[in-house]
C-alpha positions as CSV (number, residue, x, y, z in Angstrom):
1,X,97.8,77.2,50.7
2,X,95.6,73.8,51.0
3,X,92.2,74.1,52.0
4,X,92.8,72.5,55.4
5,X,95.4,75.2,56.2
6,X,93.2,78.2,55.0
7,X,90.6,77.0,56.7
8,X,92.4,76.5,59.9
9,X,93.8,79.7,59.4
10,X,90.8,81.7,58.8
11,X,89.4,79.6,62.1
12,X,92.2,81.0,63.7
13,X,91.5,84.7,62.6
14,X,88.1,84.2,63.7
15,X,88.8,83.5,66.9
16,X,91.3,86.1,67.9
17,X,89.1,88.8,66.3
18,X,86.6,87.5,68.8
19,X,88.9,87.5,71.9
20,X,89.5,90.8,71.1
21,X,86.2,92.2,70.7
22,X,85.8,91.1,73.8
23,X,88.6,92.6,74.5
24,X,86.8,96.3,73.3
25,X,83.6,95.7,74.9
26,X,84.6,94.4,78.3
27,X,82.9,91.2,77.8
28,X,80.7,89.6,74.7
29,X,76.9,90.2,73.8
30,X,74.3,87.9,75.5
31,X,77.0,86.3,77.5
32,X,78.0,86.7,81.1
33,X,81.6,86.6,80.2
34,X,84.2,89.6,81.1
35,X,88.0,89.9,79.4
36,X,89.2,87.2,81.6
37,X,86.1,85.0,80.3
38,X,86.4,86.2,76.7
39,X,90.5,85.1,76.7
40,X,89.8,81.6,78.3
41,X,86.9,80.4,75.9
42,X,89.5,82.2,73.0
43,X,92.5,80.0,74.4
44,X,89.6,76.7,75.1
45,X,88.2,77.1,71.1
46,X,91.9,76.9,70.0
47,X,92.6,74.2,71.6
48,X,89.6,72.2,71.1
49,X,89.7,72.8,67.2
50,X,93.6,71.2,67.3
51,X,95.1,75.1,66.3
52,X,97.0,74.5,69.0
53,X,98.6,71.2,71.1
54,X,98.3,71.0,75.0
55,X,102.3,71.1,75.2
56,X,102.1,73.7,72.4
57,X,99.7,76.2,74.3
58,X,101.6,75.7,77.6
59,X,104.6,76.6,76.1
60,X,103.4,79.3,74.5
61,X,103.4,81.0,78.3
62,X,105.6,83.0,79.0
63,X,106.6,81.4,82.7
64,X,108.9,83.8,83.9
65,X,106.4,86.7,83.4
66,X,103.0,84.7,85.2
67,X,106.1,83.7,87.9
68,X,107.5,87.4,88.5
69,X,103.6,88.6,88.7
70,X,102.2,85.7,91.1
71,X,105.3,86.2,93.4
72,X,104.4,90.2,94.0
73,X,100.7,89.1,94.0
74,X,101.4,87.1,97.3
75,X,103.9,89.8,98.5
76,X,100.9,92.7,97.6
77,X,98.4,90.0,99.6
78,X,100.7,90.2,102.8
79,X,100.7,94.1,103.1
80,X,97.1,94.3,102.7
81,X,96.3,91.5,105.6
82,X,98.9,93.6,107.6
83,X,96.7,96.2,107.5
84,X,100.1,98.5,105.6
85,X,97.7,100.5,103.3
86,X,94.6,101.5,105.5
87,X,97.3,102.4,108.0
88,X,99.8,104.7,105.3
89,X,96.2,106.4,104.2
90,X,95.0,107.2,107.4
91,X,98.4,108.3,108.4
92,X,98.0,110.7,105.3
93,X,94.6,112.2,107.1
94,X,96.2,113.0,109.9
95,X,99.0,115.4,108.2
96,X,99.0,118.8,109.7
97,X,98.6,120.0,105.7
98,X,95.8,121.6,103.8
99,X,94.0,119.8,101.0
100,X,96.3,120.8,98.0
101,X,99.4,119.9,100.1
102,X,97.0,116.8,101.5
103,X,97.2,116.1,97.5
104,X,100.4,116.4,97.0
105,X,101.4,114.0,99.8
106,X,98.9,111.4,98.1
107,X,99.8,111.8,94.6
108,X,103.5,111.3,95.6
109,X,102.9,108.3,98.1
110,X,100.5,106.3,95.8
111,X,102.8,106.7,93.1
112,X,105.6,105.1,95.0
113,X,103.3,101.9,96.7
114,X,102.5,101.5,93.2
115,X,106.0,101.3,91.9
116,X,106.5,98.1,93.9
117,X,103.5,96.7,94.9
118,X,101.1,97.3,91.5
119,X,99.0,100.1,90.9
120,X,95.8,98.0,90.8
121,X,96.5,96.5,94.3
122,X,97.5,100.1,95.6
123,X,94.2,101.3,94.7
124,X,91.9,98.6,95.6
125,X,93.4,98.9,99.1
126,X,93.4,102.6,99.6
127,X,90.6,104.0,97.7
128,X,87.8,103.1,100.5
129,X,89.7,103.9,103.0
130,X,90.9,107.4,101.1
131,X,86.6,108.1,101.1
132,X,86.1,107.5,104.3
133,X,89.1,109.9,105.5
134,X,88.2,112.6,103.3
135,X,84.8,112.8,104.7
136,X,86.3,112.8,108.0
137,X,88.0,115.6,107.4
138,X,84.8,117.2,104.9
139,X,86.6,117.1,101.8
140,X,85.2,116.0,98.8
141,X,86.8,112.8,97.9
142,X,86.7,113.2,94.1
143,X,89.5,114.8,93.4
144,X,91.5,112.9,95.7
145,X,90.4,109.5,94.1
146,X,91.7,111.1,90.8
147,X,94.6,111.9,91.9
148,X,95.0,108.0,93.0
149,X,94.0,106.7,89.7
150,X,95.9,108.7,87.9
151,X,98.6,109.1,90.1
152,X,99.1,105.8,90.8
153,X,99.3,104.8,86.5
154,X,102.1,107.3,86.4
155,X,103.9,105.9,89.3
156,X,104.0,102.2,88.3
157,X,105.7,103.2,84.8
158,X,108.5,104.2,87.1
159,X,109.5,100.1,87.4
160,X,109.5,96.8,85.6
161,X,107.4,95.8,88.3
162,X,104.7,98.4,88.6
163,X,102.2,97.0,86.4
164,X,101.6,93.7,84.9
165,X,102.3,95.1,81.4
166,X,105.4,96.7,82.5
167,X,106.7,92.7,83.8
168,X,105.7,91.6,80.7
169,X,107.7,94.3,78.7
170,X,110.7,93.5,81.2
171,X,110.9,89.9,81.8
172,X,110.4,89.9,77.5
173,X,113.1,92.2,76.8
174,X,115.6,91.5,79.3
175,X,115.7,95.1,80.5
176,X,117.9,96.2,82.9
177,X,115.7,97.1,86.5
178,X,118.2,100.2,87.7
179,X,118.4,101.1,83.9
180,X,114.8,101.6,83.3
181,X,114.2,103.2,86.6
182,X,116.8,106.1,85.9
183,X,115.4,106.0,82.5
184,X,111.7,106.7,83.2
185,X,112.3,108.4,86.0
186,X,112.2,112.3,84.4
187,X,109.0,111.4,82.4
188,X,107.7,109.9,85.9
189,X,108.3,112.7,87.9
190,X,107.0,115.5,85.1
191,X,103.6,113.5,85.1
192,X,103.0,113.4,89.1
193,X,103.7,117.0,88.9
194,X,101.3,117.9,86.4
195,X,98.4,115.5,87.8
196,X,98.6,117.4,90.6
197,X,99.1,121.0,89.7
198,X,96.1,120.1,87.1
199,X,93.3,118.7,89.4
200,X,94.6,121.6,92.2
201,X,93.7,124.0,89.4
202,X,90.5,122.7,88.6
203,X,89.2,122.4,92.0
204,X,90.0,125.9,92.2
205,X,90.0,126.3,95.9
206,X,86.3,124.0,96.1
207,X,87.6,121.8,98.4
208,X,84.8,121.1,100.8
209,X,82.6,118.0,100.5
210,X,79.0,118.9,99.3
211,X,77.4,115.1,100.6
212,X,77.0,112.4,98.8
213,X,75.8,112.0,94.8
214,X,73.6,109.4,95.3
215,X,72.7,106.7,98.5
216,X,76.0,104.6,99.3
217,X,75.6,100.8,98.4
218,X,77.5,100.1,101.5
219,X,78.7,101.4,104.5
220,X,82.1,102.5,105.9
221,X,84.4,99.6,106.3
222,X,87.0,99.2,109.2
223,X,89.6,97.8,106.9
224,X,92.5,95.3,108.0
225,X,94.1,96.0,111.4
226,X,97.1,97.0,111.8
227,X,100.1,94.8,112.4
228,X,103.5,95.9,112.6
229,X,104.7,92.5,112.4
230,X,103.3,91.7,109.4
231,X,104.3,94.8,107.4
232,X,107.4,94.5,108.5
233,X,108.1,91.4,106.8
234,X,106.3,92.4,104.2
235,X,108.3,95.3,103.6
236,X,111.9,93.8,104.4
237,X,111.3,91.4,101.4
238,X,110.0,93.9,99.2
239,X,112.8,96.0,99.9
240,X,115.3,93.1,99.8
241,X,114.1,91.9,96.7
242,X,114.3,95.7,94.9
243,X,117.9,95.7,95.8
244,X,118.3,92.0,94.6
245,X,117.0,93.7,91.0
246,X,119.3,96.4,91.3
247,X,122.8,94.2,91.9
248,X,121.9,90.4,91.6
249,X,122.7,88.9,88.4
250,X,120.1,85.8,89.0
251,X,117.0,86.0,87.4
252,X,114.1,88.2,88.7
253,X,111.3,85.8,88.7
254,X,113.9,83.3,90.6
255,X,114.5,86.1,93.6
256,X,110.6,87.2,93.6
257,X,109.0,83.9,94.0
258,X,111.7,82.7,96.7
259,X,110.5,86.0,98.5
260,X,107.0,85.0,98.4
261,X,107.4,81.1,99.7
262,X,109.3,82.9,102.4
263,X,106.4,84.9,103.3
264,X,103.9,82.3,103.0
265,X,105.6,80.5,106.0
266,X,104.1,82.5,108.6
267,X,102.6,81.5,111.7
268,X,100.0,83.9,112.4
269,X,98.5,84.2,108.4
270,X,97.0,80.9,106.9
271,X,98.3,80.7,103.7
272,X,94.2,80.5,102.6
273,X,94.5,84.1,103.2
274,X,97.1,84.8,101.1
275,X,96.3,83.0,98.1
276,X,92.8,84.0,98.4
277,X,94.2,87.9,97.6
278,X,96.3,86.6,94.3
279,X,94.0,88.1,91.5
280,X,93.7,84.6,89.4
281,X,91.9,86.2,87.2
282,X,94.4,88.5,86.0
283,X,96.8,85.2,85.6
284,X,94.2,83.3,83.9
285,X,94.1,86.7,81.7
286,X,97.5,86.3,80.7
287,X,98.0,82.7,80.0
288,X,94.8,82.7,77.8
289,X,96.2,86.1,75.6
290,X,99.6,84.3,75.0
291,X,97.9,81.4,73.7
292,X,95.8,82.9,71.4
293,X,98.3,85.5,69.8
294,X,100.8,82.7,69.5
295,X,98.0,80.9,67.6
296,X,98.0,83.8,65.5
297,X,101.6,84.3,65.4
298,X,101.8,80.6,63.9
299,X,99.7,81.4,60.7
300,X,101.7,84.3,59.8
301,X,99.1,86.7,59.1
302,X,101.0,89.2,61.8
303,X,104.2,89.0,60.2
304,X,102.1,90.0,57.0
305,X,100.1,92.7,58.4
306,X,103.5,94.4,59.9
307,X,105.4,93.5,55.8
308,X,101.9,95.4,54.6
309,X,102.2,98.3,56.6
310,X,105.7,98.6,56.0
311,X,105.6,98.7,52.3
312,X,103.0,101.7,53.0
313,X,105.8,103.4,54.9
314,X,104.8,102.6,58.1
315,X,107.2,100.6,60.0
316,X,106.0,99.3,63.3
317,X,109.3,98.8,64.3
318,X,110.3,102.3,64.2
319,X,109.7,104.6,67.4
320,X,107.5,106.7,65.7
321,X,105.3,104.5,64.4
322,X,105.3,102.0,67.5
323,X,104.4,104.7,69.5
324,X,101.2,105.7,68.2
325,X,100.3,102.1,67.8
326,X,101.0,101.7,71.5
327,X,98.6,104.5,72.4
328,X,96.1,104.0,70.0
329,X,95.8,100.3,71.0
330,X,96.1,100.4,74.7
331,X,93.3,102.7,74.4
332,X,91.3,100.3,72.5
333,X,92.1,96.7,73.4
334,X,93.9,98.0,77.1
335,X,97.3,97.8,77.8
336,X,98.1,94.7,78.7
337,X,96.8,92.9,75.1
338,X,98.3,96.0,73.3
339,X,101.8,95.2,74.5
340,X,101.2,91.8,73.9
341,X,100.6,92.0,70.1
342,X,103.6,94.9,70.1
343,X,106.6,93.0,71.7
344,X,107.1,91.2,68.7
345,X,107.8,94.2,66.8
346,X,110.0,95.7,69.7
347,X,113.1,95.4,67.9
348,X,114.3,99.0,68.6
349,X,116.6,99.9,71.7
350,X,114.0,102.7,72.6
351,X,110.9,99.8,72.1
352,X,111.4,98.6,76.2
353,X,111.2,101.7,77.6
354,X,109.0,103.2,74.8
355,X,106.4,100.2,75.4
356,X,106.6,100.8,79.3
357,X,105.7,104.2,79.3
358,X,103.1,104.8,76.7
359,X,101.0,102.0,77.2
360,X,100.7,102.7,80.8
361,X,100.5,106.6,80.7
362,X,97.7,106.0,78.3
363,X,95.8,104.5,80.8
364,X,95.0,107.7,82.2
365,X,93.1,108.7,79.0
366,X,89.4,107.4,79.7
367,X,88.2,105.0,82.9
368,X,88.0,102.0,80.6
369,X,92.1,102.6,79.7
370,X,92.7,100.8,83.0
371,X,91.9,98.6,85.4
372,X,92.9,101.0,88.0
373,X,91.1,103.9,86.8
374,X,87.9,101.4,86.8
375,X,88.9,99.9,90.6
376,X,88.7,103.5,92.0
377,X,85.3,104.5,90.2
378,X,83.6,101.1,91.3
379,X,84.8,102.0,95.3
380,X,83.5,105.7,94.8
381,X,80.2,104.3,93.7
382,X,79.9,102.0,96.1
383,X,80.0,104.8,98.5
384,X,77.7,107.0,97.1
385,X,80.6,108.7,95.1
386,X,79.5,109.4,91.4
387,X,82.7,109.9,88.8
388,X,81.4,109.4,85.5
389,X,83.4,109.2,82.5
390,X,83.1,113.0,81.4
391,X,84.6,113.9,84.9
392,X,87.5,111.4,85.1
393,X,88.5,112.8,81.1
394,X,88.5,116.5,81.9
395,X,91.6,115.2,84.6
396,X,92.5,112.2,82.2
397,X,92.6,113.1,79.1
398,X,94.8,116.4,79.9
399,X,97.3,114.6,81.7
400,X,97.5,111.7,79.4
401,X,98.3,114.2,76.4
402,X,101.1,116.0,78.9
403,X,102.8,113.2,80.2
404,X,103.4,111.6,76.1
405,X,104.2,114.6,74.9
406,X,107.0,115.0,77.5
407,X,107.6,111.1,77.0
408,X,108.2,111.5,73.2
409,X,110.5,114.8,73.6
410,X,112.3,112.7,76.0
411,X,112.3,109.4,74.6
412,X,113.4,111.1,71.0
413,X,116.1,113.2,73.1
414,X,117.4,110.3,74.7
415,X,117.7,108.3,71.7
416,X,118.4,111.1,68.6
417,X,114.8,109.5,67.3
418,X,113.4,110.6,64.2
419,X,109.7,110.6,65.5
């Protein structure tokens, strides 16, 4: 190799391992940078060094993916200014049901709002709203915001649109949308049951709220107002779009963002709004990751790495393998970059729906696994609500070791696998 190219190579290497430490830590030492931060300065560096060309970063996005998660961005943005999730959770509150069955009713209707409209926007909406309900009714809201972490991971695995790794993994892969549903669907279910059965058994009956853990940083909120109008739409392009998955051969990211221009014509919500709920961030996440892996992919050291680990009997490729890369990784880096440097070795038929379901139903391992899990601790703290990481694992880390075991068993069922 000539100097120039193992020095640009080695530049490259340096810069990813960077990104990716960042990706670790949350952010990098001495700077005020968080993932999102990290990525774009990764993607800038690349750029700016000539590893990569303008056109040749742009193209290394994959559009349909950024397209399919915008358009349910806007469509999440509509339901919220409706006021659809306050209303649903205080609906919940108002069930004739005591708190385990009160549980149940959340565990099974988060999982299903974050099937279709993203588990991170499901609990960003309902978890202050779920605090303020529970003390209403003098229930300690702790295990009730686990359950909605945790309940709402396992849901969105049930969908190629339930998580932005879980888009990526579909629009990638060309999965089928009714396939993978029926596919995940037995996994899906098993987990919800055993999140809930588990944090009903530890609660053991101590249901009653013993005050707040520490002074709330802010008050309760009143949350969006109600508007039937609104949700309405809201929900008839959601559920027109779903079926559109299910039986329209065009492409998915066509139908979704045709959906969302329709409901950004609206004569009562300024399009501000709407925009202003998109989670930019989380796009400017993912263009920035596929620029700097496809810088790595370009020098080859990947392709070597996965030869390397092959000769040593380890073939990524293989189910086995790739599934204990997935959780090790997503538990590392988080789920979105650890699919990301995966798909390339997704070669198997199993790798879709293998990909899908471990690197989200790892997420439920530690609060740092995902951005969920971290959504609904910040809103409990903000209320005077302390989870701290050794309460969230004694839920999490059981119920992440439940729901893969039944995964694998299934997946290697399913497919005759040789894990």
């Amino acid at each position: 190799m000539p100097a120039g190219a193992y020095d640009m190579t080695m530049t490259i290497l340096a810069i990813f391992l960077i990104v990716y430490l960042g990706m670790i830590l949350g952010g990098l030492p001495f700077l005020q940078l968080d993932r999102t931060g990290v990525a774009l300065l990764g993607a800038i560096a690349l750029i700016g060094v000539n590893a990569l060309s303008l056109e040749q970063a742009v193209a290394s996005m994959h559009l349909p993916t950024l397209i399919l998660l915008f358009a349910f961005m806007v469509i999440s943005a509509q339901m919220r200014l409706g006021g659809f999730y306050d209303w649903v959770t205080r609906k919940l509150a108002t069930l004739s049901l005591g708190p385990a069955g009160l549980l149940a009713a959340l565990t099974v209707v988060s999982a299903a709002l974050s099937a279709v409209f993203s588990n991170d926007i499901v609990c960003l909406a309902v978890a202050p709203v779920l605090i303020d309900v529970c003390r209403q009714r003098r229930l300690d809201p702790v295990p009730f915001l686990l359950a909605l972490a945790c309940a709402s991971n396992i849901g969105s695995a049930a969908t190629l649109i339930g998580n932005p790794q879980n888009m990526l993994i579909g629009q990638t892969l060309r999965l089928d949308f009714g396939g993978y549903f029926l596919a995940a669907a037995i996994p899906v279910g098993f987990g919800l049951l055993a999140c809930w059965a588990l944090i009903v058994r530890q609660t053991g009956g101590r249901w009653l709220d013993a005050g707040p853990a520490e002074p709330a940083a802010e008050p309760p909120r009143a949350g969006a107002p109600f508007d039937g109008w609104q949700t309405a739409k809201g929900l008839a392009i959601a559920a027109a779009l779903l079926a559109a998955f299910l039986a329209a051969p065009w492409p998915r990211e066509h139908m979704a963002l045709i959906g969302a221009g329709i409901l950004l014509m609206s004569r009562q919500l300024h399009s501000r709004k709407m925009l202003g709920l998109v989670d930019w961030e989380l796009l400017v996440l993912f263009m920035s990751l596929f620029v700097v892996n496809h810088a790595l992919q370009r020098t080859g050291i990947p392709s070597d790495a996965v030869a390397g680990l092959a000769a040593l009997g380890v073939r990524l490729e293989q189910p086995g393998p790739l599934f204990a890369a997935t959780f090790l990784l997503s538990n590392i880096v988080s789920n979105v970059p650890a699919v990301m440097l995966l798909l390339p070795v997704a070669h198997h038929e199993a790798s879709g729906l293998l990909l899908a379901l471990v690197s989200t139903l790892s997420g439920n391992l530690l609060i740092v696994g995902s951005i969920a899990n971290i959504i609904v601790v910040d809103a409990a703290a903000r209320r005077g609500v302390a989870i701290d990481w050794k309460r969230h694992a004694r839920v999490g880390v059981p119920i992440t070791l439940a729901t893969l075991a039944v995964s694998g068993a299934y997946l290697a069922l399913r497919f005759q696998l040789g894990f």
